[in-house]
C-alpha positions, 0 to 999 in steps of 0.5 A: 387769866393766862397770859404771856407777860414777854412784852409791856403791852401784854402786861399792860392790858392785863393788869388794866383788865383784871382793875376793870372790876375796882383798883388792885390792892397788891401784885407779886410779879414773879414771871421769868425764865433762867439761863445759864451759859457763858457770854460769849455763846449766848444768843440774841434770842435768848437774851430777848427770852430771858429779858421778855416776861422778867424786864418787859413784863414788870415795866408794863406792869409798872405802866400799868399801876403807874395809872389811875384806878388800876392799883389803890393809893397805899397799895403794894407791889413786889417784883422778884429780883434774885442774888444774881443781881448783886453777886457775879457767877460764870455763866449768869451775865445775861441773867444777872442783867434781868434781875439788876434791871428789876431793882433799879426799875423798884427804885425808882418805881418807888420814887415815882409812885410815892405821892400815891403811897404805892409801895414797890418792892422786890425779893431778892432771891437765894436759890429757891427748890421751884420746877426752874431750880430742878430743871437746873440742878438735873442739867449740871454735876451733883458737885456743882449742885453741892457747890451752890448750896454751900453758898447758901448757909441756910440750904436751899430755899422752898417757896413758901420762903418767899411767899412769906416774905411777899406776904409781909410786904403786900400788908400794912406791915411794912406801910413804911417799907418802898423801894428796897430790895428784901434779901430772901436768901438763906444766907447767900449775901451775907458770905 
């Protein structure tokens, strides 16, 4: 199923049609988009883009487990935050912003969906080698590029990083884990 995850209603209808055959177990929502630009010269449009399938799409999707047999009690979701979220980098406001309103939104998320024993989670990411991440890094300067994996003691991540990760929190592994923001970064947080 393709679908353009830019509003909560389409991500809504989605979910609740793929649960038409039996409650969902787990989701990982890692859809978005990046941008990168300083404040004052990014556009409402771009804004509305950045913040479509990254805020909307996860609150419709949160609507949508939020209902009866659309997700399993003790089921799990995961959405995908990033280390923007908690560190401050030029350029990255708006950005920044997407990602600090999917960690509260898995907070309180968590708190709402408890009684039900629906865990709700959100990686948050380091820079991590996906077609996004290149598309960046062949639009700046090798230095720059050097510069923000420097940040990252551990190197730049591959996505099976985070699938790992997603994997652990979809499980019964961490049956007693809700609400948290899991730092897949490499070491970024921690300089």
């Amino acid at each position: 199923m393709v679908v353009d995850l830019a509003s909560d209603d389409a991500a809504d209808d989605a979910i609740r049609a793929i649960a038409v055959d039996g409650a969902i177990n787990g989701i990982f929502h890692s859809a978005g988009i990046s941008l990168v630009a300083p404040m004052r010269l990014t556009k409402t449009g771009q804004i509305q883009e950045l913040f479509g399938a990254a805020v909307f799409g996860a609150l419709g999707v949160a609507r949508a487990i939020s209902r009866k047999n659309v997700m399993h009690d003790h089921g799990s979701v995961v959405f995908m935050s990033s280390v923007s979220a908690l560190r401050g980098r030029r350029g990255m406001v708006a950005y920044s912003a997407s990602k600090a309103a999917t960690s509260g939104m898995v907070r309180a998320l968590a708190v709402e969906l408890a009684d039900r024993h629906i865990r709700v989670n959100a990686i948050t990411a380091g820079a991590i080698e996906t077609e996004m991440h290149h598309d960046f890094a062949n639009s700046v300067s090798e230095e720059m590029v050097r510069n923000y994996r420097n940040l990252h003691p551990l190197g730049f991540g591959r996505a099976e990083d985070v699938a790992n990760a997603v994997m652990f929190l979809l499980s019964d592994a961490s049956r007693w884990i809700t609400g948290i923001d899991l730092p897949v970064d490499g070491g970024y947080a921690a300089k």
